[in-house]
N, C-alpha and C positions, 0 to 999 in steps of 0.2 A: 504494500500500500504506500508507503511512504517513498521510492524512489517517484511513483507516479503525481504524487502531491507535489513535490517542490520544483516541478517544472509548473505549476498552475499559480491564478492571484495568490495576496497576500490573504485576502480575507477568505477566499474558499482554504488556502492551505488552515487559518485559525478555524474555520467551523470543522473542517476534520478534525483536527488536532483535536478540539473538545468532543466532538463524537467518540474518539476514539479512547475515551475515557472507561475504562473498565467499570464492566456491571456484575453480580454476582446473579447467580441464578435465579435466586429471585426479586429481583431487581429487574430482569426480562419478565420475568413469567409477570408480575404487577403490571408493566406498563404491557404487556401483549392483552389483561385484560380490562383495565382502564380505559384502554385510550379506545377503543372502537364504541365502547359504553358514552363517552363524550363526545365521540364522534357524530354517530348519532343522536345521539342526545341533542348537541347545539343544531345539528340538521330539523330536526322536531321544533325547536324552540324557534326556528326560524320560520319555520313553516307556520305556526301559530298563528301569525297575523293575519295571515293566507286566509286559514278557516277565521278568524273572528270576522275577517272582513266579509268575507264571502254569504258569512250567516248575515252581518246585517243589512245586507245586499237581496236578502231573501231567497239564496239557492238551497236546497235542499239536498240534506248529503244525499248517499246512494244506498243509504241501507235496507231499503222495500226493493230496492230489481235487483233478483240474482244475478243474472248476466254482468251487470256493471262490478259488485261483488266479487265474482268470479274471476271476471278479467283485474279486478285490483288484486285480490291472491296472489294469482300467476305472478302478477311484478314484483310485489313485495314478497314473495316467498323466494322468486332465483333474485334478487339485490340481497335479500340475507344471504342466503346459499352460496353468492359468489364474494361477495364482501367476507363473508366467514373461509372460504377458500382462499382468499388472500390470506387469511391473517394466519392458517397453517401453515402456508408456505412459506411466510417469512421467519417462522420458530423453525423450521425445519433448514433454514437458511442463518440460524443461531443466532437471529434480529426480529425487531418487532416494527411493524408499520410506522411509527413514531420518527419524525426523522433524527430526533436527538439519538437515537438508540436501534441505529442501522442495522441492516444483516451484515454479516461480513463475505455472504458469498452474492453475487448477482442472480438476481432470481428472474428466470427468462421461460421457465416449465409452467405449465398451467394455462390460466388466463393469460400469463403476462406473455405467452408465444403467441397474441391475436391481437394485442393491445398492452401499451407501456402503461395502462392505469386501470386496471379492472376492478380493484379498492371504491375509485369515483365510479365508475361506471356502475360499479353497485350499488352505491348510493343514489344514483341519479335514477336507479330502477326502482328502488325504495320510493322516493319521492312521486316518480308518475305511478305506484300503486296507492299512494298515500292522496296523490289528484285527482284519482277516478274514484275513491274511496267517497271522499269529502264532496266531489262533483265541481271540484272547483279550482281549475289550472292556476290560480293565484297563488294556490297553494305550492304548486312546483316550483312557479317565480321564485318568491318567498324563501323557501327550504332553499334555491339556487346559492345562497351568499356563500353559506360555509365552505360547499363541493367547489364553487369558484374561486373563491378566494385560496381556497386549496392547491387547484390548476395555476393560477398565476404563481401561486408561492414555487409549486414545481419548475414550472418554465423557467423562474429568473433566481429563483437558487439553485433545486434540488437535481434540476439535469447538468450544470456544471460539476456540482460535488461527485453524482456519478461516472461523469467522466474522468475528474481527478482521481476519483477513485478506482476507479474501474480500467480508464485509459481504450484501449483501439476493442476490447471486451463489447463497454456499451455503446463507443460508437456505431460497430456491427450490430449491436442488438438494435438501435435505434434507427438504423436506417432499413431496417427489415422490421422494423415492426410499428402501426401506428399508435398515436398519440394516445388517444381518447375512443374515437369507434374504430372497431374490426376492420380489416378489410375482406368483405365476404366473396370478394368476388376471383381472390386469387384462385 
């Protein structure tokens, strides 16, 4: 790791430096369950406004048509299922989703061989089940800050640190593989 840092800035080289602070076991295993707990969490809290507003706008959630029901399920059952698929693979990669508290191996298996961010992509499922649930897209608006605010933090830290970290690794990884959505069409 560190031949590759000290060719990169000063201040990616200091946010390794402190990532690279030793954690004890459980000091992983905490923030592996923590942190998707607040994850979601602040996504919900955001989305909040979504439904207050919505109700006094006089929409009616979806809870009398199965079908509406049904298809919110489906979303919010594979955004847990893949969001929680991330968060094994990064314990199985001896890191947790957190970027203080990195894996130390790059993880490219899984989700993450169809898309560099399947973690948001989960969440972003979560929320359009959480839209159709309530009957009300305000709501995905709304839940949006956290997952983006997220995205941008990736883009303008957290893919430099990978590269410092990782070097011609994740530039291959990232030029073969997209951002945000899949490419289904390869």
């Amino acid at each position: 790791m560190g031949t590759q840092v000290q060719n990169e800035g000063s201040t990616i080289r200091q946010y390794i430096r402190w990532q690279d602070r030793k954690y004890n076991k459980w000091g992983r295993v905490l923030a592996i369950m923590i942190t998707p707990v607040l994850f979601i969490g602040l996504i919900l809290i955001t989305a909040a406004p979504g439904y207050i507003i919505s109700r006094n706008l006089g929409v009616k959630p979806a809870f009398v048509d199965p079908i509406q029901i049904a298809s919110a399920c489906v979303f919010l059952v594979a955004g847990l299922l893949l969001y929680l698929w991330t968060i094994m693979l990064f314990a199985k990669a001896l890191g947790t989703q957190v970027p203080l508290v990195p894996t130390l191996k790059l993880v490219t298996k899984g989700p993450y061989a169809v898309t560099r961010n399947p973690m948001v992509t989960g969440a972003i499922l979560i929320l359009i089940g959480l839209s159709i649930l309530s009957n009300a897209w305000i709501v995905f608006f709304s839940g949006m800050v956290v997952p983006g605010m997220y995205l941008l933090y990736i883009k303008l830290v957290e893919e430099e640190e990978l590269l410092a970290r990782f070097g011609h690794e994740y530039r291959s990884y990232k030029q073969r593989t997209p951002f945000l959505i899949p490419n289904i069409c390869k």
